[in-house]
C-alpha positions, 0 to 999 in steps of 0.5 A: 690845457689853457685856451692860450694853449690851445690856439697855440696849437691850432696856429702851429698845425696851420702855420705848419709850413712857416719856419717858426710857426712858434713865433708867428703864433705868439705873435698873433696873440700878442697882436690879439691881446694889444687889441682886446686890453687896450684902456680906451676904446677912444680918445677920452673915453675913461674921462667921459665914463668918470664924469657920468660916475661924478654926475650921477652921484650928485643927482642921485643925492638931489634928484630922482631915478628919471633923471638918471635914466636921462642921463644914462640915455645922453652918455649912450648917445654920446658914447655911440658918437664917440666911436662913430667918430673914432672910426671915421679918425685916421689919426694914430693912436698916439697922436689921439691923446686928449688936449687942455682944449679937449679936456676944457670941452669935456668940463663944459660940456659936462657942467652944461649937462649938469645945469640942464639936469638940475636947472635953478641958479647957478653962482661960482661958490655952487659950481664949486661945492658940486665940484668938491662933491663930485671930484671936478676942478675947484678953484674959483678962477676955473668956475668963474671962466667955465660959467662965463663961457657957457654965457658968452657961448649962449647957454646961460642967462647971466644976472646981477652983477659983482657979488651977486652974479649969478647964471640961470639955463637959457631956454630957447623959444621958438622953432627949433 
């Protein structure tokens, strides 16, 4: 006898009274399966796992296991972010499907990282050749406008000019 069959059963001993226990059972383990199977646990989950799967092997080729360990520390952190703030959302599941915005803050937010991780300068050809290795949006108007953002948002120093432009981490100083 399966599991399935034997909550099957148990739920038609205690729905016994209904006048399709049958029914009421698949129902409710139907109900159970929708609940347990779904892809994502929160809106954009998938692509946040496969940026740290595209992140994580272009470190692995150039950096060492610390950063790694860096990395794995940020995604938990953002992950138990996520879905404190997909319990707080009131909005459907539907209605919870990522946006071009979304996916634009996703891609910052990961290149950001990425930055931070490897620092040094960062040209629209680096940003990509990262791109080809790891899987991201290649064409140059993409990389230009992403490094431009992080500049214009106060994230990256931006030097030289024309050809020869080329963008560094900020460092804040200071206080905080």
């Amino acid at each position: 006898m399966s599991a399935t069959d034997n909550v099957l059963f148990a739920l038609r001993q205690y729905f016994h009274r209904d006048a399709d226990p049958n029914a009421r059972a698949v129902n409710l383990l139907a109900q159970h399966d929708a609940d347990t199977h779904d892809a994502e646990d929160y809106p954009g989950e998938l692509d946040m796992l496969r940026g740290l799967v595209a992140t994580l092997r272009a470190v692995t080729a150039h950096g060492d296991l610390a950063d790694v360990r860096q990395l794995l520390e940020e995604h938990k952190r953002d992950d138990a972010d996520a879905r404190a703030a997909g319990e707080k959302s009131s909005r459907p599941a539907a209605d919870a499907t990522p946006d071009r915005d979304s996916t634009r803050e996703r891609r910052l937010a990961q290149l950001l990282d990425t930055i931070r991780t490897h620092g040094g300068k960062w040209s629209t050809g680096t940003l990509q050749q990262l791109r080809r290795q790891t899987g991201g949006p290649v064409q140059r108007g993409t990389a230009r406008r992403d490094l431009a953002e992080l500049h214009r948002r106060g994230h990256l120093h931006q030097h030289g000019a024309g050809d020869g432009r080329f963008y560094t981490l900020r460092h804040r100083t200071g206080g905080a």
